[in-house]
C-alpha positions as CSV (number, residue, x, y, z in Angstrom):
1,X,142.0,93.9,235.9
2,X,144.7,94.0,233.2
3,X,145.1,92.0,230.5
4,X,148.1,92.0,227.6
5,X,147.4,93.9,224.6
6,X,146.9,91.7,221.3
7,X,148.8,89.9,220.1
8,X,150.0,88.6,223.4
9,X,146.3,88.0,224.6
10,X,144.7,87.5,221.7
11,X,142.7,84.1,221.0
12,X,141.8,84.3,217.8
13,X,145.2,85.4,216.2
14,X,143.6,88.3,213.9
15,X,146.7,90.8,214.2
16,X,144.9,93.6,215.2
17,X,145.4,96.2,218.0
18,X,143.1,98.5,219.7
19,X,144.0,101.9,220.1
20,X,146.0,104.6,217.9
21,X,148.5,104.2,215.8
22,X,151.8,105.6,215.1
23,X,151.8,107.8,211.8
24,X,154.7,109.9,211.9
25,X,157.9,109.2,214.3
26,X,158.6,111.7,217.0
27,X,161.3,111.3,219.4
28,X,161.8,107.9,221.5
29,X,159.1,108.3,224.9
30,X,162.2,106.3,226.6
31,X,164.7,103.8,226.1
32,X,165.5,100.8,228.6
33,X,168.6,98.8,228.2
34,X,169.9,95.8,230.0
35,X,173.7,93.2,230.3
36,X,171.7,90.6,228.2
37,X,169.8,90.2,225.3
38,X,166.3,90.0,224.6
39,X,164.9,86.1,224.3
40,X,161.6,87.4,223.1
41,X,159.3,90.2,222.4
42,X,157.7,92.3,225.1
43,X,154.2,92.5,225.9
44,X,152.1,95.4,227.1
45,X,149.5,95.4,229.4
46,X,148.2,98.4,230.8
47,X,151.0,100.3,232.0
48,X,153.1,98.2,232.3
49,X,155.7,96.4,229.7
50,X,157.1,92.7,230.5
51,X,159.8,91.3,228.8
52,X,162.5,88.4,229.3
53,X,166.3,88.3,228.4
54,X,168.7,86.0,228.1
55,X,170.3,85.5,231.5
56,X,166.7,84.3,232.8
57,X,165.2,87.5,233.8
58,X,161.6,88.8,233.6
59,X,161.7,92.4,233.3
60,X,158.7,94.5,234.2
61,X,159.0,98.1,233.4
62,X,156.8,101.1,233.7
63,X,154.8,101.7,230.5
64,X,154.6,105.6,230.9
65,X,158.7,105.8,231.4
66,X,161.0,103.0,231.1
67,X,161.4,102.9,234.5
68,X,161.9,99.2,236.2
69,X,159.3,98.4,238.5
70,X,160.4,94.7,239.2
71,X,162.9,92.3,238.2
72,X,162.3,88.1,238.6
73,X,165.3,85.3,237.5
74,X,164.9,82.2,236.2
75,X,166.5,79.6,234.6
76,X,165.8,81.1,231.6
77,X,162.9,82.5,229.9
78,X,161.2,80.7,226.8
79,X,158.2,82.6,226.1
80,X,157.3,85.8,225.7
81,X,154.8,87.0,229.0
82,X,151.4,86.9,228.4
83,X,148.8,88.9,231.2
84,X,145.2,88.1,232.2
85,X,143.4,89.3,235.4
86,X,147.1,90.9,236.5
87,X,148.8,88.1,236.2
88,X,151.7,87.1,234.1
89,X,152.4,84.1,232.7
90,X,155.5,83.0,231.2
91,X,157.8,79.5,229.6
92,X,160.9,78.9,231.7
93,X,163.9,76.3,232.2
94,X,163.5,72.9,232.9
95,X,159.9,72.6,230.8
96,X,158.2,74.7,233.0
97,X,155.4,77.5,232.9
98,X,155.4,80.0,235.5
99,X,152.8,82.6,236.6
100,X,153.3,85.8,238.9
101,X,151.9,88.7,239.9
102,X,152.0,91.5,237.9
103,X,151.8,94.4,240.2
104,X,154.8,93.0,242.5
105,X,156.3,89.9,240.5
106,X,155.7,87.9,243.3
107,X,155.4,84.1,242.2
108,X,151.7,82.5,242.5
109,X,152.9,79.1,241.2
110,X,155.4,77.6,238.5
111,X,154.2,73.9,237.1
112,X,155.8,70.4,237.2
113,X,158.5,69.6,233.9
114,X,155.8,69.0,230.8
115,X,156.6,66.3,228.8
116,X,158.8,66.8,225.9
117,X,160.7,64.2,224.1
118,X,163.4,66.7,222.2
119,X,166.3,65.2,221.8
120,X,167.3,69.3,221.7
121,X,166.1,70.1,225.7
122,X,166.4,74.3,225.0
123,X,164.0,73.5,222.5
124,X,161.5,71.4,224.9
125,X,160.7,74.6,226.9
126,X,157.1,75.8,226.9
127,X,156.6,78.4,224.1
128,X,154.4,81.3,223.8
129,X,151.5,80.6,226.1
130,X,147.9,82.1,225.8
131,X,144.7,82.1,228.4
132,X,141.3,80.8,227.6
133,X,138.8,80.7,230.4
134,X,140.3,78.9,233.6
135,X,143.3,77.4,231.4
136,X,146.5,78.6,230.2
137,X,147.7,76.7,226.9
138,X,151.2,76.3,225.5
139,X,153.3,74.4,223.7
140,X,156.4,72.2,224.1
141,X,158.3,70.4,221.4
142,X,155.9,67.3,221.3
143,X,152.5,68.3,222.7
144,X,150.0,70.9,223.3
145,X,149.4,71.4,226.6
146,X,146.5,72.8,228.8
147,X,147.2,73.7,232.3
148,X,144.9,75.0,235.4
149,X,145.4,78.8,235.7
150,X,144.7,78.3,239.3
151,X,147.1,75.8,240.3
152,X,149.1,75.5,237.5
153,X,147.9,71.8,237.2
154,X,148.0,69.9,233.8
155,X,144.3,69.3,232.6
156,X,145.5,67.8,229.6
157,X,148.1,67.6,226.8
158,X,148.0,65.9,223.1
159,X,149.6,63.0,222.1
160,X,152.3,63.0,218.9
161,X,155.7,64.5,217.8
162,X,155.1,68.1,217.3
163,X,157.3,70.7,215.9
164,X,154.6,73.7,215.4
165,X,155.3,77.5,215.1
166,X,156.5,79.6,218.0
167,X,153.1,81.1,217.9
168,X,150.1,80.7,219.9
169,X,147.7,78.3,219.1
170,X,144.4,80.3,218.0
171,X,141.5,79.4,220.0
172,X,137.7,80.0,218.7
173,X,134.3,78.2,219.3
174,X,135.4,76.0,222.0
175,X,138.1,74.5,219.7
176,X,142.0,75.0,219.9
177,X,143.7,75.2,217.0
178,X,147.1,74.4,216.3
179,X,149.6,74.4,213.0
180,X,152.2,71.4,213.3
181,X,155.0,69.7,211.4
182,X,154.5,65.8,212.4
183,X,157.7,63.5,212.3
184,X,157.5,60.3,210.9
185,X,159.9,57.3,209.8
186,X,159.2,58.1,206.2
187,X,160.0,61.9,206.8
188,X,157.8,64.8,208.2
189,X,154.4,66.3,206.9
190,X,152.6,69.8,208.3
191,X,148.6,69.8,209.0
192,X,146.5,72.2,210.7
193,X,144.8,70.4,213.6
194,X,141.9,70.8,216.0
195,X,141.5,69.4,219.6
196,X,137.9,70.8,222.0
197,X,139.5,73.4,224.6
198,X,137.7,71.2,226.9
199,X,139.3,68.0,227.3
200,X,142.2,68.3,224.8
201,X,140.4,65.5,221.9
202,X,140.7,65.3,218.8
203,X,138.0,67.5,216.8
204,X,139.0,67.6,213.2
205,X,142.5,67.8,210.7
206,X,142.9,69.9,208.1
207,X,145.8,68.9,205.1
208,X,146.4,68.4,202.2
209,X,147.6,64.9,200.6
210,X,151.9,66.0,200.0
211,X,152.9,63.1,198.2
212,X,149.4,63.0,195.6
213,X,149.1,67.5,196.0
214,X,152.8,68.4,196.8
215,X,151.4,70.8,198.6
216,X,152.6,71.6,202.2
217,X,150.4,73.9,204.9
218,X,152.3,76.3,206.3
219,X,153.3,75.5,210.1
220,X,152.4,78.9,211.3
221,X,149.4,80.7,213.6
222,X,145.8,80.6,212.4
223,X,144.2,84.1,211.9
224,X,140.6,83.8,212.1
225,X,137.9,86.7,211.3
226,X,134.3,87.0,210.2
227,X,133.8,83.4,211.0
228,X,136.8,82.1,209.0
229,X,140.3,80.8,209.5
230,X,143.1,81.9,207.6
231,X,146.4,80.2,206.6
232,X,148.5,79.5,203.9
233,X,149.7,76.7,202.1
234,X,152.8,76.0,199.5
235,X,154.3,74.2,196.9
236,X,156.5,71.0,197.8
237,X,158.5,71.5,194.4
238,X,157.9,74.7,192.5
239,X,157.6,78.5,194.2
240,X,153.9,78.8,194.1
241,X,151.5,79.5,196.8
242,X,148.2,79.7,198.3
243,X,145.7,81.6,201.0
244,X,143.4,78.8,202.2
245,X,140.0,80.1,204.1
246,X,138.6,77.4,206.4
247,X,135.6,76.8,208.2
248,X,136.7,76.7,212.0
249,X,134.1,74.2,213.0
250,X,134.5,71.4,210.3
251,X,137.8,72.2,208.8
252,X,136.8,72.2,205.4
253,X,138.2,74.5,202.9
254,X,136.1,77.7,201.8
255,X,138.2,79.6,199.5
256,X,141.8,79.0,198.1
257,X,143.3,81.8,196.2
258,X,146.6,81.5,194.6
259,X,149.6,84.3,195.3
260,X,150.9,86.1,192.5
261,X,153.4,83.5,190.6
262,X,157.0,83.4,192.8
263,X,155.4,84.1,196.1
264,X,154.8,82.5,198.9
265,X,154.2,83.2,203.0
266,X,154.9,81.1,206.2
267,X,154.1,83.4,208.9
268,X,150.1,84.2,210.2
269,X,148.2,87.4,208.1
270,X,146.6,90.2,209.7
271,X,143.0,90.3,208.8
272,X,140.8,93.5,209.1
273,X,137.4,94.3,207.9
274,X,137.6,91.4,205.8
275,X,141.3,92.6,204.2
276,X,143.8,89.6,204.9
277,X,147.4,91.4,205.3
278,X,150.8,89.5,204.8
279,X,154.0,89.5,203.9
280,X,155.8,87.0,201.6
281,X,158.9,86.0,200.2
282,X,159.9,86.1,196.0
283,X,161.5,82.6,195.3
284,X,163.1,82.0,192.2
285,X,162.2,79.0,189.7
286,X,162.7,76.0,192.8
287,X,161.3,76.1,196.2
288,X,164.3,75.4,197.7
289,X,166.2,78.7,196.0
290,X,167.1,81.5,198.3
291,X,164.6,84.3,198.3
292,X,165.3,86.7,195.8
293,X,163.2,89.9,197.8
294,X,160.0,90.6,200.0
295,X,156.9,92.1,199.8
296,X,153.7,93.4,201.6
297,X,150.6,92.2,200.2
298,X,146.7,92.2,200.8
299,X,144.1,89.8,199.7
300,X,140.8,91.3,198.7
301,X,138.4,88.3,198.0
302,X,139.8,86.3,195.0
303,X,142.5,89.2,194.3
304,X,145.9,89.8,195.6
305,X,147.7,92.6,195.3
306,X,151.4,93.4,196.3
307,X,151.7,96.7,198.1
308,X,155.2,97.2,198.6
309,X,159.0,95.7,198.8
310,X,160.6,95.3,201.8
311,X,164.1,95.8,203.2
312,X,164.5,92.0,204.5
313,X,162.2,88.6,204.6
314,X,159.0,89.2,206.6
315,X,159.7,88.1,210.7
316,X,155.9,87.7,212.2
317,X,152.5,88.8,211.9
318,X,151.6,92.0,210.7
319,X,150.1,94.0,213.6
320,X,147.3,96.7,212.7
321,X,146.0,99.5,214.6
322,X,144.3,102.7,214.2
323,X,145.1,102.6,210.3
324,X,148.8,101.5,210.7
325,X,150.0,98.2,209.9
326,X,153.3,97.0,211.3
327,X,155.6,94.9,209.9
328,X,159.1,93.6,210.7
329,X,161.7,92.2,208.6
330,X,164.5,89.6,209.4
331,X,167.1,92.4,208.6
332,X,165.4,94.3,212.0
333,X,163.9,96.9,210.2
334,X,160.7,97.9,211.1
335,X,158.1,98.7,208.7
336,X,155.1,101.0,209.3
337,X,152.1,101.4,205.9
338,X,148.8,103.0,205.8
339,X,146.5,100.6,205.3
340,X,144.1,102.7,203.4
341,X,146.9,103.9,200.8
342,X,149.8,101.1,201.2
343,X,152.0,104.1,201.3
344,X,155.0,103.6,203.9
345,X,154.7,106.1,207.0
346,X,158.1,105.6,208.5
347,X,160.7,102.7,208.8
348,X,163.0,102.2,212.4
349,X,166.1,99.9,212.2
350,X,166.1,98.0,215.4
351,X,169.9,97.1,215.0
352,X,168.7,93.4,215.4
353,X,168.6,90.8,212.7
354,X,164.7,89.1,213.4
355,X,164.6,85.6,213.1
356,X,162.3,85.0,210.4
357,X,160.2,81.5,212.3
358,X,160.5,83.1,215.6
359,X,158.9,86.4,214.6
360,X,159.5,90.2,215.1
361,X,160.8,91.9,218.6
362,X,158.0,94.7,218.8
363,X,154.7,95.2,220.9
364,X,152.1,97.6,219.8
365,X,150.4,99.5,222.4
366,X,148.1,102.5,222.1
367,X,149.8,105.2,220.0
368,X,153.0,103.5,220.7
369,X,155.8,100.7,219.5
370,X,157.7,98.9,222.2
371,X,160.8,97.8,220.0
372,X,163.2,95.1,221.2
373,X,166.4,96.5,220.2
374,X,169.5,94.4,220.4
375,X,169.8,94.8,224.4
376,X,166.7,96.6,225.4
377,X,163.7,98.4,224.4
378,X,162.8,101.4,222.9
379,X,159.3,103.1,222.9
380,X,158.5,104.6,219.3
381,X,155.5,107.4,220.1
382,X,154.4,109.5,217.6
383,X,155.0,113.7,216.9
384,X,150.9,114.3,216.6
């Protein structure tokens, strides 16, 4: 059985990879272009590479070559495709999730519309789903939804005006756990909340008081590692932020530890062997100045250090494997560090600007870097 390669398939949201990574650039394995642009990263799953443009299509391609093995069209794809037990699952048109197989694309079902109440409908499409046990869980603009991965059958969705992160929720101990910026009359306010994988109810909320704090959490994919959840959380006012620890089960804060003065981070960290990895923005004196730079950092306990500038504000997660931590930029230049030195290995210009919510166009495989390029994808392998 096949599944996708973290971070497509990967519950608990860590950022890290199995397998090699990529020290030194050799030439490109292959390169695989199509008429139509990318609408998401691709995923990797054995050897195979999924990935969706924008006319609709779900490309699968051979992992080894570049070669296309199947091609499915829809009315457009919303998510990137996440595998489990060979099959794919993926957000299309209309509020839909769709699942197919993965050695022949054939379909195996696609649900009914889930509710959304966007007054934007691209933006009511499922997002990035993820599989935990017998359900598949994804997100539309206004709930969290949990669907049958047999029948495609809802089992259960929240209640509430959402606008969370393109990510994943991160699922651990029986709980899902979700980042979300809630609407209201008297304007909007971001938590971190908990529902039982179960049944979809409520288990705890995390967040704190903005108007007595003025303090925000950052709407953005919970890591979690040695027991612990990681996020951050930033100043309503002045540019000053925060890593929060939390216990998964209760919710309640373990550690905070401020960033270095000017800095603060809205997308998930990469934590390994107990070393949070993340990349931040440099504000100036108010919050709501443009960023003045970017830079790699890593939390050890109560200290953070800053490792190293970057060409462009941070687009994702930091992915780590084998010693190699990847990270993109919203310029579309792709960073690669040693995480043992922070030195930078090698850098790879993708030729496309990253949107810096929806995250980076890359997949990390074993011993190589599926790039989404501005029309394609190209596979970065190594000269060892």
């Amino acid at each position: 059985m096949v599944d996708s390669i973290p971070p497509a398939g990967d519950l608990r949201g860590s950022g890290v990879v199995p397998g090699r990574g990529v020290r030194r650039l050799g030439r490109n394995r292959w390169e695989r272009r199509f008429d139509a642009s990318l609408s998401g990263p691709p995923a990797v799953a054995g050897d195979w590479v999924l990935v969706g443009d924008d006319a609709g299509r779900l490309h699968a391609l051979d992992a080894r070559d570049g070669d296309p093995r199947w091609t499915t069209t829809h009315d457009r794809v919303s998510s990137p495709p996440v595998v489990a037990d060979d099959i794919v699952y993926i957000g299309i048109g209309n509020e839909r999730l769709h699942s197919c197989d993965l050695a022949t694309g054939a379909e195996q079902w696609t649900s009914e519309p889930l509710r959304a109440q966007s007054q934007y409908p691209s933006e009511s499409a499922p997002t990035w789903p993820i599989v935990a046990g017998d359900l598949v869980i994804c997100r539309t603009w206004d709930s969290l939804c949990a669907l049958d991965r047999g029948s495609g059958a809802l089992r259960w969705s929240t209640d509430g005006y959402t606008n969370g992160s393109v990510y994943p929720p991160t699922v651990v101990a029986g709980l899902v756990l979700d980042a979300t910026v809630v609407a209201g009359t008297d304007g909007s306010s971001a938590s971190v909340n908990a529902v039982n994988l179960a049944d979809g109810r409520d288990a705890w909320q995390y967040g704190p008081d903005e108007e007595r704090d003025q303090r925000q959490v950052s709407p953005s994919r919970l890591a979690e590692h040695g027991g612990r959840l990681y996020t951050f959380e930033m100043s309503l006012t002045r540019p000053y932020g925060w890593l929060i620890e939390l216990d998964p089960a209760t919710g309640l804060t373990q550690r905070t530890v401020p960033l270095p003065p000017g800095l603060v981070s809205y997308h998930p960290p990469a934590v390994v062997d107990g070393t949070v990895w993340f990349g931040s923005v440099t504000l100036g004196e108010y919050v709501d100045d443009p960023p003045m730079g970017a830079v790699l950092c890593r939390a050890d306990g109560d200290r953070v250090t800053v490792v190293a500038e970057l060409a462009g504000e941070p687009a994702g997660q930091p992915l780590v494997a084998g010693g190699v931590l990847y990270l993109a930029t919203g310029s579309g230049v792709l960073h690669a560090f040693d995480t043992a030195t922070g030195q930078q290995l090698w850098s790879f210009d993708t030729g496309r600007p990253a949107d810096s919510f929806l995250g980076p166009f890359h997949a990390v495989g074993d011993g190589v870097v599926y790039a989404g390029v501005k029309n394609g994808v190209v596979a970065l392998a190594g000269d060892e």
